[in-house]
N, C-alpha and C positions, 0 to 999 in steps of 0.2 A: 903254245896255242897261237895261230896265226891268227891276222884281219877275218880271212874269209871263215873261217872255222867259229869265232866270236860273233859274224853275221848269222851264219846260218843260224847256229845256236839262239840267238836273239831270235830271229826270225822263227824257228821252229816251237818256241816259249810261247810267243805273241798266240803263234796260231793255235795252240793247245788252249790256252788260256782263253781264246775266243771261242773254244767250241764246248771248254765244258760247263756239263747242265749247273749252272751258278745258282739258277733258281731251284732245282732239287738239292743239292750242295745247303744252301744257307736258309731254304724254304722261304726266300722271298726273291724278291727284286734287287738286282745287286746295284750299289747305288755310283752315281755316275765318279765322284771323288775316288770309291773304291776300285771300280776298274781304272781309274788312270791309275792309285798307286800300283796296282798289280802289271801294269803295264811298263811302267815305270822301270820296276824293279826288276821284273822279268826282261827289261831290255839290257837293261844295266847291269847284271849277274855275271853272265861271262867276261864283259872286261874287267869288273870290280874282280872277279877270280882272279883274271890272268895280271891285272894288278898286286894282287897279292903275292901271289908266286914270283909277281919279279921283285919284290921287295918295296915296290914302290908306297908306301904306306902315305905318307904325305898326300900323296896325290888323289889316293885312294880315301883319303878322310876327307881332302876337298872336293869330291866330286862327291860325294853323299853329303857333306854341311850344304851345297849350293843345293841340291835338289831335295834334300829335305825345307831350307828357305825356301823355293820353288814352291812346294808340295805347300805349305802353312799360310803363301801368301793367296794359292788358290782359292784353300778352304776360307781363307778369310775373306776372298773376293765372292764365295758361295752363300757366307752368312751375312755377308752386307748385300748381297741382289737379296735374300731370305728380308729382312729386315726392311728394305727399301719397300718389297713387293706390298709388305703388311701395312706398311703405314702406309703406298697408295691405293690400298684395300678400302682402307678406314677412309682416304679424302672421297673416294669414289662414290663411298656407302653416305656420306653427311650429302655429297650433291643431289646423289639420288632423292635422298630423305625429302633435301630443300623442294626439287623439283616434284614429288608426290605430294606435299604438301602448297604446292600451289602458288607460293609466295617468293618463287625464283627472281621474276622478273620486273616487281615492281621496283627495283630502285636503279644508283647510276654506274653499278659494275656491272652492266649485261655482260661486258667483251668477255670479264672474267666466267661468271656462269656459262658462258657459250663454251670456254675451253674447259670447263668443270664437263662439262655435259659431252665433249668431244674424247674426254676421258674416259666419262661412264660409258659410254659407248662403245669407246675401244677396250672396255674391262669385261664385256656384256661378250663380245665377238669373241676377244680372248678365251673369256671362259667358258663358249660354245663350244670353240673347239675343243677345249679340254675336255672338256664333257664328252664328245666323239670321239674321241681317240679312246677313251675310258671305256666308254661301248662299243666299241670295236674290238678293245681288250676283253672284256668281258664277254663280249662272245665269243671271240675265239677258244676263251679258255673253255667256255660251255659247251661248243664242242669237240673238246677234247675231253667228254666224261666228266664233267664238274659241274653239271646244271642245277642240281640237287642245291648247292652252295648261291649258287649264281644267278637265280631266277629272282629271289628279293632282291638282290643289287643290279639288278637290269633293270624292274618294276623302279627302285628309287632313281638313277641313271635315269630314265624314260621321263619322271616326270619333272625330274632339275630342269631336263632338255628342255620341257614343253613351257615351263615356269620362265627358262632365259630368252626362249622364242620372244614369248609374248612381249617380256619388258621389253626384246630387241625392238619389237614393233612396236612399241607405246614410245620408246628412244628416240626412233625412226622418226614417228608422228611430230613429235615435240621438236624436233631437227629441221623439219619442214616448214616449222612457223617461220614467219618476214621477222625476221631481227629486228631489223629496224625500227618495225613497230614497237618495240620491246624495251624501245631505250627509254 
């Protein structure tokens, strides 16, 4: 087996693997780790073959030890963004708290609250868009014949939307006050 015959190969893997229905296949969403390993592997197949067959075993076990390390240092860089995202969920959620309850501004760490509050804020936008893309998916899938399923999680979708609007606006509000007065 030559270069170019191990390209193609690869290349002809990738695109198979891109086109088929993953989500009929596994009945969900396939998840972003899962398609790198599948791409991974599917890249790496024909030379790990023709590795094989020349005997090269050595070489053949160190190129899968590096890319399995590769592949465990991602996941772990996937479960520390997971982990990180929750705990600035929780700082997000206690500012907010402080700021509805009204008692933000009375003491002499305003600078801090202003970058609390510049966080909720970017947590508030953040998850707007989530939320739109989420509605966006959902309708698509609605119409493709799945409304039936899809019309409650539009209706709750719809009113997360209207519920993040609003805080964005009340965010917004409280953003516009003079600081300075504030210290």
């Amino acid at each position: 087996m030559n270069i170019a015959v191990m390209a193609l190969l690869s290349g002809a893997f990738q695109l198979a693997a891109h086109y088929l229905p993953w989500r009929s296949i596994l009945r969900r969403k396939l998840r972003r780790t899962e398609a790198y390993a599948i791409g991974v592997v599917l890249m790496l197949a024909p030379f790990s073959v023709w590795l094989g067959l020349a005997g090269l075993w050595l070489v053949l076990l160190a190129l899968w030890v590096v890319v399995a390390t590769s592949g465990a240092f991602v996941i772990g860089a996937y479960l520390l963004d997971g982990y990180l995202e929750k705990s600035h969920e929780g700082q997000v959620a206690q500012a907010e708290n402080r700021v509805l309850r009204g008692g933000v501004f009375d003491d002499a760490n305003a600078e801090a609250r202003r970058a609390s509050l510049e966080n909720g804020m970017a947590a508030v936008v953040h998850a707007s868009k989530r939320l739109e893309l989420a509605s966006l998916r959902v309708r698509q899938a609605a119409e493709y014949g799945q409304s039936a399923v899809l019309s409650p999680a539009m209706e709750d979708l719809s009113t997360a939307m209207d519920k993040l609007q609003a805080a964005r606006r009340e965010l917004g509000d409280l953003w516009q006050m003079d600081w300075g007065a504030m210290r």
